[in-house]
C-alpha positions in Angstrom: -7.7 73.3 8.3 -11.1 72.3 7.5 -12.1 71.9 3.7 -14.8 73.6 2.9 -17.7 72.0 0.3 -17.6 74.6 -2.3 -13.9 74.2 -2.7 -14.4 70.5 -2.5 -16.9 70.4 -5.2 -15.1 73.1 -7.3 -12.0 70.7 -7.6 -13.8 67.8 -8.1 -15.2 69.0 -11.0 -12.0 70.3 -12.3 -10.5 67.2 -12.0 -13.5 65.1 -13.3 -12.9 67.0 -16.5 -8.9 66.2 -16.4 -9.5 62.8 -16.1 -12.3 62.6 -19.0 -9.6 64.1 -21.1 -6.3 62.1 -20.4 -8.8 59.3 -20.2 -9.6 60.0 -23.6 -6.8 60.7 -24.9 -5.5 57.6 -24.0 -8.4 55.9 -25.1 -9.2 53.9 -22.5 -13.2 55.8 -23.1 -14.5 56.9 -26.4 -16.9 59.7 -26.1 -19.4 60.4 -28.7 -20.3 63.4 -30.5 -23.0 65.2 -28.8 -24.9 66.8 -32.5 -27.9 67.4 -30.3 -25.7 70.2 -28.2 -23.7 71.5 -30.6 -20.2 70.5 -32.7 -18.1 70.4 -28.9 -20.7 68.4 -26.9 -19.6 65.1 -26.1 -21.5 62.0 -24.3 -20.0 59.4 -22.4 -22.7 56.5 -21.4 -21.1 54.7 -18.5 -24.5 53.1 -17.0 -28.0 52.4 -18.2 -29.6 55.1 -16.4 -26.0 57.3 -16.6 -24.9 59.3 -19.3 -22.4 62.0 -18.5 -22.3 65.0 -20.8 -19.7 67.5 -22.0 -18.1 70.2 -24.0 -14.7 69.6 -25.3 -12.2 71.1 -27.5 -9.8 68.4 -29.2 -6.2 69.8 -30.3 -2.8 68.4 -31.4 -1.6 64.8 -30.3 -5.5 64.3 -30.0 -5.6 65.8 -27.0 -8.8 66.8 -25.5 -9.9 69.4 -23.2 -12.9 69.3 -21.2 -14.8 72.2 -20.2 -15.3 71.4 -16.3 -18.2 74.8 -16.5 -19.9 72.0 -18.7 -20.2 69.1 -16.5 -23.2 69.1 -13.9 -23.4 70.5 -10.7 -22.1 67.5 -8.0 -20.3 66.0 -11.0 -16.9 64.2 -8.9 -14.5 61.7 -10.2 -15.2 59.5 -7.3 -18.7 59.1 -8.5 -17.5 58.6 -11.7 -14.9 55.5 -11.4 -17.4 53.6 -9.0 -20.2 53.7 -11.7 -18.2 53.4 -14.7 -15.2 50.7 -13.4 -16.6 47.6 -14.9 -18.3 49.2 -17.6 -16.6 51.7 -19.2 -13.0 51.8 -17.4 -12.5 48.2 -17.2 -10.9 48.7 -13.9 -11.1 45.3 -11.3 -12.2 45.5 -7.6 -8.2 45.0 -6.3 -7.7 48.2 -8.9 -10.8 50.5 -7.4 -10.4 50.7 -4.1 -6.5 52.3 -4.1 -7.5 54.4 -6.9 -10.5 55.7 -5.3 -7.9 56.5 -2.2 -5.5 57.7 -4.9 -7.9 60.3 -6.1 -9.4 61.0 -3.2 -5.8 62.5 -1.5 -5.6 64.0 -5.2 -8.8 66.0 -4.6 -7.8 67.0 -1.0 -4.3 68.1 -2.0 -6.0 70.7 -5.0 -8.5 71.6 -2.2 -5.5 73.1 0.0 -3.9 74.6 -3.4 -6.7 76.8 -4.8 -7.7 77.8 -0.7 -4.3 79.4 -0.5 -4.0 80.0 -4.4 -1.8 83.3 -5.4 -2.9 85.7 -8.6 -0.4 85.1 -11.4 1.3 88.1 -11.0 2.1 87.0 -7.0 3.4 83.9 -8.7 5.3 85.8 -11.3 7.2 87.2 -8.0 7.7 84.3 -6.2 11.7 82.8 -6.1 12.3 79.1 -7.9 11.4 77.0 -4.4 8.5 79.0 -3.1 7.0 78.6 -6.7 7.3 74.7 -6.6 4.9 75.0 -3.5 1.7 76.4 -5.9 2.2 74.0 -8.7 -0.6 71.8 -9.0 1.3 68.3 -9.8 1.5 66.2 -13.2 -0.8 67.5 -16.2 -1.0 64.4 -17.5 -1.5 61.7 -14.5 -5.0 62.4 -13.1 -4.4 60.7 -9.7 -1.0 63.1 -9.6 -1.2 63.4 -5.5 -2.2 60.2 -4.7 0.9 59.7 -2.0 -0.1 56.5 -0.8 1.9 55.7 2.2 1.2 59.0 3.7 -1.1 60.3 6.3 -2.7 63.2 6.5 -0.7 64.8 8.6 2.2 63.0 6.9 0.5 64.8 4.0 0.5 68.5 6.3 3.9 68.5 7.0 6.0 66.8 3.6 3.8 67.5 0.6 5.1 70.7 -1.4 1.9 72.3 -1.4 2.2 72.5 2.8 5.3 75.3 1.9 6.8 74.5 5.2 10.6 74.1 5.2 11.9 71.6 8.3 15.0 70.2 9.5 16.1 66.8 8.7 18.0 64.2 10.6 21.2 62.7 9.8 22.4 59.1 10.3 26.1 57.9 10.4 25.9 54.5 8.7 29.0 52.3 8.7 31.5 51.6 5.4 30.6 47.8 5.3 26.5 48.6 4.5 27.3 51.9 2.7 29.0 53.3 0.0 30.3 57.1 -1.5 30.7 58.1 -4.7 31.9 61.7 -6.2 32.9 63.9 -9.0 36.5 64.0 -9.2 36.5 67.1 -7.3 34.4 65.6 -4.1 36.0 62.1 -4.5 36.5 62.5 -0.2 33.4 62.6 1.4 35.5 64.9 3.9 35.5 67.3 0.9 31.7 67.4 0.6 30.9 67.0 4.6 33.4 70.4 4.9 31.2 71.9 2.3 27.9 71.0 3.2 28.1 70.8 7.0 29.6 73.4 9.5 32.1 72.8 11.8 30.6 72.6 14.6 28.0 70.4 13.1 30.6 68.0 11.9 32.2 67.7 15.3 28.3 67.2 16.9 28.3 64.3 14.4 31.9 62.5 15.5 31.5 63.1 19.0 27.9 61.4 18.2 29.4 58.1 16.7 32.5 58.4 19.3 30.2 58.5 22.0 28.5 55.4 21.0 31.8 53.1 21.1 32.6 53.2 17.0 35.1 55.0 15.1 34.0 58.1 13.2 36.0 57.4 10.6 34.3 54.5 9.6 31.4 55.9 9.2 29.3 58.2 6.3 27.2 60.2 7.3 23.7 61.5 5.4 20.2 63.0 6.4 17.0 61.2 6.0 13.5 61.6 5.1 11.8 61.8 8.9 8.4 59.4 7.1 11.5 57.1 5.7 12.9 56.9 8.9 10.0 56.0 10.8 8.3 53.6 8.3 11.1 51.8 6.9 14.5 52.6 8.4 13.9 52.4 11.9 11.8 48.6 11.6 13.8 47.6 8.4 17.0 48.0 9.8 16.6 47.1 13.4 19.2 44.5 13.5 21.6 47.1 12.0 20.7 49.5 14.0 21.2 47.3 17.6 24.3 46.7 16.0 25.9 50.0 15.5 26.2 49.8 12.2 23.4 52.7 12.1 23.5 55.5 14.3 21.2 58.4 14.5 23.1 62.0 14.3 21.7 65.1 15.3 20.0 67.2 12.8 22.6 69.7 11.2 19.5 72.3 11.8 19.3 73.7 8.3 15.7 74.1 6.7 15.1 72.5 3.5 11.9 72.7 1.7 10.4 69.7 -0.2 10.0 70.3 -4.5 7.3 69.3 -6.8 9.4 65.6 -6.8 8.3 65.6 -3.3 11.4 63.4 -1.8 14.1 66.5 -3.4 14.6 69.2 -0.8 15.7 73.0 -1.6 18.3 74.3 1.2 16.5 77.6 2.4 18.7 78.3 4.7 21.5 78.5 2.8 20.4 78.8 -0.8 24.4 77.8 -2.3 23.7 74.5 -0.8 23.3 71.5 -2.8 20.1 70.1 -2.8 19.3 66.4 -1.2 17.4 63.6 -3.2 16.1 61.3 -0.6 14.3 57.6 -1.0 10.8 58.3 0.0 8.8 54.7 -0.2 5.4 56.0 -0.7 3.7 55.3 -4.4 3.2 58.3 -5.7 2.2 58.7 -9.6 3.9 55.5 -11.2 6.4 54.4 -8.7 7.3 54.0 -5.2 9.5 57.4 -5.0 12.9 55.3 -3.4 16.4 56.1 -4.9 17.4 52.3 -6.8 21.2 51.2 -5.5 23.0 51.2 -8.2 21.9 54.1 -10.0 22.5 56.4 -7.0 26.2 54.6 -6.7 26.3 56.0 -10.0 25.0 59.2 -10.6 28.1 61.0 -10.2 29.7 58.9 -13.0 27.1 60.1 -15.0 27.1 64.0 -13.9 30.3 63.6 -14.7 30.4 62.6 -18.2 27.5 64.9 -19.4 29.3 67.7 -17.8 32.7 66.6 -20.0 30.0 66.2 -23.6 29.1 70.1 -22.5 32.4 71.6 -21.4 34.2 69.9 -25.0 31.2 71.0 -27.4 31.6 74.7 -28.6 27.9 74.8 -29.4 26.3 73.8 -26.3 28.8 76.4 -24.4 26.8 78.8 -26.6 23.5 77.6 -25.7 24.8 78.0 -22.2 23.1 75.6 -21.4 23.0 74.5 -17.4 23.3 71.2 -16.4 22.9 70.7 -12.5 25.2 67.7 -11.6 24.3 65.0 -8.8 27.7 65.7 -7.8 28.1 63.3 -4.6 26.1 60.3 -3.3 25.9 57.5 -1.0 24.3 54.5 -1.1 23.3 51.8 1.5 22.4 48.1 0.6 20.1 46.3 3.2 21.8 43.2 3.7 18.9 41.0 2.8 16.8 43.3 0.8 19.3 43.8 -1.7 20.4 39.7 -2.5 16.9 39.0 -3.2 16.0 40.5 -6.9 12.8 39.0 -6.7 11.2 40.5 -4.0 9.4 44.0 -4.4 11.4 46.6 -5.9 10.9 49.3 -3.3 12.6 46.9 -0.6 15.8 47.6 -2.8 15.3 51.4 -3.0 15.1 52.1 0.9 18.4 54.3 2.2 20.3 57.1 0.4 21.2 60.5 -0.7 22.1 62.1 -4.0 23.7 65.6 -3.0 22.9 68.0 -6.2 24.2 71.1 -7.6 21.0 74.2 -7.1 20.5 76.7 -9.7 20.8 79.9 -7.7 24.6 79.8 -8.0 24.6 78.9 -11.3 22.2 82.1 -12.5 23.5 85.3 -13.7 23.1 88.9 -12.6 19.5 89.3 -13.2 18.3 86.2 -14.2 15.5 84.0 -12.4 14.6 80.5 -13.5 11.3 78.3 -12.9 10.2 74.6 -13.6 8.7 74.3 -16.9 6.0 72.8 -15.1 5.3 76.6 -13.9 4.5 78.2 -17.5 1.1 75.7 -17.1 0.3 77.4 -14.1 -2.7 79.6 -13.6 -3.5 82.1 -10.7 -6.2 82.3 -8.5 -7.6 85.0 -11.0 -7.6 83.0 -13.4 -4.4 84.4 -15.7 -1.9 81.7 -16.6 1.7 82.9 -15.5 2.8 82.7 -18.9 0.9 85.5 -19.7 1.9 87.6 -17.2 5.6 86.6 -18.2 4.9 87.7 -22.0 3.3 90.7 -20.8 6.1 92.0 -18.0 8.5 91.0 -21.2 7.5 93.7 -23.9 7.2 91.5 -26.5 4.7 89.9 -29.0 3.6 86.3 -27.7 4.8 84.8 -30.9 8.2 86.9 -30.5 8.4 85.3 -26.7 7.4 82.0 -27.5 10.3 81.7 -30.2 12.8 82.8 -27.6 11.1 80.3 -25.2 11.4 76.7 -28.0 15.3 79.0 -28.9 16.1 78.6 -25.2 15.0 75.1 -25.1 15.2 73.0 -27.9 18.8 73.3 -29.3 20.5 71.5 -26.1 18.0 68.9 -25.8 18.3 68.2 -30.3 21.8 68.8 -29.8 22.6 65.8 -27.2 19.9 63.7 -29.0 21.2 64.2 -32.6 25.4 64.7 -32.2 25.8 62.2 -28.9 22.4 59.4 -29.0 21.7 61.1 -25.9 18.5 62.0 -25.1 17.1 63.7 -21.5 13.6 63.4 -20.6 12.9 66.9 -20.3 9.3 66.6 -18.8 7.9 70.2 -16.6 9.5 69.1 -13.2 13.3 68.3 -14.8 13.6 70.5 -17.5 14.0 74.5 -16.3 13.5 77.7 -18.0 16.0 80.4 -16.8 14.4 84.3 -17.8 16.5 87.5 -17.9 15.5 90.2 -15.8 12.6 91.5 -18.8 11.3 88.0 -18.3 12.2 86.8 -21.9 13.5 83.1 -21.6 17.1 83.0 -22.6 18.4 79.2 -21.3 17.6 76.4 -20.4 18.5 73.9 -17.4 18.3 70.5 -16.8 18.0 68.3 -13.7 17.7 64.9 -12.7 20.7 62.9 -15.3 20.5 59.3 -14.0 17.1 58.7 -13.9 16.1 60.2 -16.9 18.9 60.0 -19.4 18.8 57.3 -22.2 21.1 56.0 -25.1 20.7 54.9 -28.1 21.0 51.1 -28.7 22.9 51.1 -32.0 26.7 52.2 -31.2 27.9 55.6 -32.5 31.1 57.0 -32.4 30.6 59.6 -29.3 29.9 56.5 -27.0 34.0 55.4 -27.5 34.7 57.7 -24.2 31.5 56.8 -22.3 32.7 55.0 -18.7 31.6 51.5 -18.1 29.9 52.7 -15.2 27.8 55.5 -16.9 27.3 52.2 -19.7 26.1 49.7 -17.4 23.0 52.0 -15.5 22.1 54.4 -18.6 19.0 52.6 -20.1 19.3 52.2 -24.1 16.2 52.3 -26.8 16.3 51.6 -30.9 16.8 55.0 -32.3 13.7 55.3 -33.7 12.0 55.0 -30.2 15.0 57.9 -28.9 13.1 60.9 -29.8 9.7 59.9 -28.0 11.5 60.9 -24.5 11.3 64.7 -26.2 7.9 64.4 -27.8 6.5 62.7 -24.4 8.2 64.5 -21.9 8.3 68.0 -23.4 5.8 68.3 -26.6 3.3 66.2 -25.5 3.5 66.4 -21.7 3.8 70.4 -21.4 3.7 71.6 -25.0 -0.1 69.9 -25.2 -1.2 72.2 -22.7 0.4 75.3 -23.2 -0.7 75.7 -27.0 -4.0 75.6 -26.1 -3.2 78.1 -23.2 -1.7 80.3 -25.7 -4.3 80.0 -27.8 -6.6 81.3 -24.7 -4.5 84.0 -22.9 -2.0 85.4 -26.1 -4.0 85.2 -29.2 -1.7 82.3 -30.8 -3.5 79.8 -32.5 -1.9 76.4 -31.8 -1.5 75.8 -35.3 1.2 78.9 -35.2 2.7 77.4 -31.9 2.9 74.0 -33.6 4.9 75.9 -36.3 7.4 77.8 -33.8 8.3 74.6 -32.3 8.7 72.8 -35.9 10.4 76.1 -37.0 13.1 76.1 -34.1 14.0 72.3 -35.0 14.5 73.1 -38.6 17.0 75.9 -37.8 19.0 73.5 -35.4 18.9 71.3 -38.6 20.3 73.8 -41.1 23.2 74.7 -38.7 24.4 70.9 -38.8 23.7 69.1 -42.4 26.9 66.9 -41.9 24.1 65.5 -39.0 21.4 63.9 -41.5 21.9 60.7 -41.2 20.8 61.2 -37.4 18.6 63.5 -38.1 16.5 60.5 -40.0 17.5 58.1 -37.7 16.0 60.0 -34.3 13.2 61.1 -36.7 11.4 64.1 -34.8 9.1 65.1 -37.4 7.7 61.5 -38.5 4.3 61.5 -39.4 2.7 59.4 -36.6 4.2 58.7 -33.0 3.5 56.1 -30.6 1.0 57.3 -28.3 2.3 56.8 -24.6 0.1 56.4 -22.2 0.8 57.3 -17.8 -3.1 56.5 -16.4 -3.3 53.0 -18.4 -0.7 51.7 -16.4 -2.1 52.3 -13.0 -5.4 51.4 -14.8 -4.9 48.4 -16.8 -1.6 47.0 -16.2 0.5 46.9 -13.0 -2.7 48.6 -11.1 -1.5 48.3 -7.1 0.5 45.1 -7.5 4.3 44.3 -6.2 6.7 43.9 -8.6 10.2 43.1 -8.7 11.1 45.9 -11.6 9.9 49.5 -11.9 6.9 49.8 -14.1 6.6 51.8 -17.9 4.3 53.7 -19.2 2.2 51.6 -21.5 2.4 52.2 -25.3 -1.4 52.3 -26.9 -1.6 52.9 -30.6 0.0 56.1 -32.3 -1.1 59.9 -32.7 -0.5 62.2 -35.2 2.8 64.3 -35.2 1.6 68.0 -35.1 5.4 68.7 -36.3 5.5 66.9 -39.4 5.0 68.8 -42.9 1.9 67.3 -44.4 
């Protein structure tokens, strides 16, 4: 579809003003005060004969938000890194080019999003998958669709925002390259194949492998990303492949629909279906989006020792609190790739499948659940979907935003404080599950090996944690534990929707600030005996370190190889909006 040069220029100056903002709140510019325009104009010098202007509102965790109605007409990011990369950005050559690309894809992605862009109440109607396909990607990263690796048509057919649910193909992959893992329940792979496969599909797949001189029973069997398969599979595993120790399989002919995560795919046709994690090597946002060996060999583990903290704990069975396992997996090791820990990380993150629970199934009579990431989400008309939500739920928008942090917060404070747990429940993991008036009543939680941490000083609840859930669980001091909450949750969705509020319900942020403080509190009076970890993972500490997502790309790692995954950077602190001062 051709893009058209109003909707071109509209997003360009939408996300010139999202990156001024995270650019500032990160500090990597310093805009001035503007007093010649008034107490919100801003100016940002980034040439001698080029001074960009602005209006800006500054709010909690210094976060700023810039007007985009206030930057000049033709005003584009593109412009705006190639005159400003040496002077204001510090960005090198090696740096500007795939960022220019990065944003580029960015833009044309939000081009093809408001084009086809629904009203909020539309969105309010749409089901948990079709949503993901509006959202509009990471608040925070500016370069959020930046894909690299894909084509456009690559782009057409696999991004979320293309809505198009596809087949996938299956490869059987011999036992010496490739390894199963399941909860107790799905410790046979026949078990999960039975479930997730019909019968005539299995038998399609055996016949497959039997017609190709090999033993079926030697053999596991998982789908594949199609771009994975023709970028990296089908060259990187060539020898494998004349071997026999690959061999393609039919596709099992069910449609799955790719998330917001991009390389997770809903089953559409048959919604009790587990979902599929799949290794996608393209870089997209910080990392290339593979699935990292030993982590995938282990994810089960892990499912199934946060499902055993839950199903033992009186109070998070009364949070009902839904926790959607990675219940089966298997893992293949490329049989150079992965002996050589020095070469690129992606070349270790190539071949895989994490089979996870989906949250239909898990929903009651009535209920409907969305990403987080949704509540940020504004229609074509402008209206945020929260506001439609508060409105279709009856109740005052302070009344709905305490049942939204009483839905939230007490699993995620109760894992951190009683078990040194901590998820990172940022808008694409953490889920909000509504009752049928649209009040938000639960919460679930997605995504457990990737984005669970530990605390580094032993407690007591760690005595029954497996060796294997030990060994791939990344650890932090306690003091740094709760910055996965404030980061992922206050600061990466929380810093947009008070403002939003603020906008579309009549709360000041200052109000929503208190909520959110007010809800942590009442966890804390239900469990004094908890004090001394309630200072030790210190939620309402004056100042927090200020992560930072764009410096990395910008300043640090940029578009190099590297042997580990890269970290946010860590640039100075910010205020804590939740501490009493």
């Amino acid at each position: 579809m051709p893009i058209s040069e109003a909707a071109w220029n509209d997003a360009a100056r939408h996300l010139l003003a999202k990156m001024l903002a995270e650019f500032a709140y990160e500090g990597v510019i310093t805009p001035d005060p503007d007093h010649e325009h008034g107490p919100h104009a801003y100016r940002l010098p980034v040439a001698p004969d080029t001074v960009y202007r602005f209006r800006a509102a500054r709010g909690a965790y210094g976060h700023w938000r810039v007007d985009p109605a206030s930057l000049p007409a033709g005003a584009d990011p593109l412009s705006f890194v190639a005159e400003g990369h040496s002077t204001v950005l510090g960005i090198n050559g090696d740096t500007l080019g795939h960022l220019l690309r990065e944003l580029t894809a960015t833009l044309a992605a939000d081009v093809v999003l408001a084009e086809n862009a629904r009203t909020a109440a539309e969105l309010a109607d749409l089901d948990y998958g079709a949503l993901e396909g509006h959202q509009t990607g990471h608040p925070w990263l500016v370069a959020n669709k930046g894909r690299v690796g894909f084509s456009a048509a690559d782009a057409a057919q696999w991004a979320p925002e293309a809505r198009s649910p596809r087949a996938l193909p299956w490869l059987a992959v011999h036992r010496d390259l490739a390894r199963y893992r399941g909860v107790p329940e799905l410790a046979d792979p026949g078990t999960l194949y039975a479930e997730e496969l019909s019968a005539p599909v299995r038998r399609a797949f055996a016949e497959t492998v039997a017609g190709a001189g090999r033993e079926p029973a030697d053999y596991l069997w998982l789908p594949v990303h199609p771009w994975q398969w023709d970028e990296t599979i089908a060259p990187l595993y060539a020898p494998q492949l004349a071997a026999g120790q690959l061999i393609e399989l039919p596709s099992d002919g069910e449609l799955r629909l790719p998330q917001q995560s991009i390389r997770t795919f809903l089953n559409v046709s048959r919604p009790t279906g587990r979902s599929v994690k799949l290794p996608l090597s393209i870089l997209n946002t910080l990392v290339f989006r593979g699935l990292p060996t030993e982590r995938t060999l282990a994810a089960p583990a892990v499912t199934g020792w946060i499902h055993a903290l839950r199903d033992a704990d009186p109070y998070l069975a009364e949070t009902r609190v839904i926790l959607l396992g990675e219940t089966a997996s298997v893992t293949v090791a490329h049989p150079l790739y992965d002996r050589l820990p020095q070469v690129p990380y992606q070349f270790r993150e190539l071949l895989g499948c994490i089979w996870r629970e989906p949250i239909g199934p898990q929903l009651a009579a009535g209920e409907r659940a969305r990403t987080l990431a949704a509540l940020l989400q504004r229609g074509r008309d402008g209206r945020a979907l929260t506001a439609e939500l508060v409105r279709r739920s009856g109740l005052a928008a302070d009344d709905w935003l305490r049942r939204l942090f009483g839905a939230l917060l007490p699993p995620l404070l109760h894992f951190l404080y009683r078990y040194g747990t901590v998820f990172s429940p940022h808008g694409e993991n953490a889920i909000v599950v509504f009752d049928e008036r649209e009040v938000p009543v639960r919460l679930a939680v997605k995504d457990f090996v990737d984005d669970v941490n530990l605390s580094a000083d032993p407690l007591p609840e760690f005595a029954g944690i497996p060796e294997e859930v030990r060994a791939v669980l990344l650890t932090e001091p306690p003091h740094f534990l709760p910055q996965f909450i404030h980061s992922g949750l206050f600061v990466g969705v929380f810093r947009y929707l008070a403002p939003l509020c603020a906008e579309q319900l009549g709360v000041p942020e200052d109000d929503f600030w208190s909520l959110v403080r007010a809800e942590i509190l009442r966890y804390q009076r239900r469990f004094p005996e908890l004090k001394n970890r309630f200072d030790a993972f210190d939620l309402l500490a004056p100042r927090i370190q200020r992560l930072c997502l764009n410096r990395n790309r910008l300043h640090l790692d940029g578009y190099r190889d590297r042997s580990e995954r890269p970290h946010a950077a860590i640039e100075g602190t910010v205020a804590n909006p939740l501490h009493a001062g």
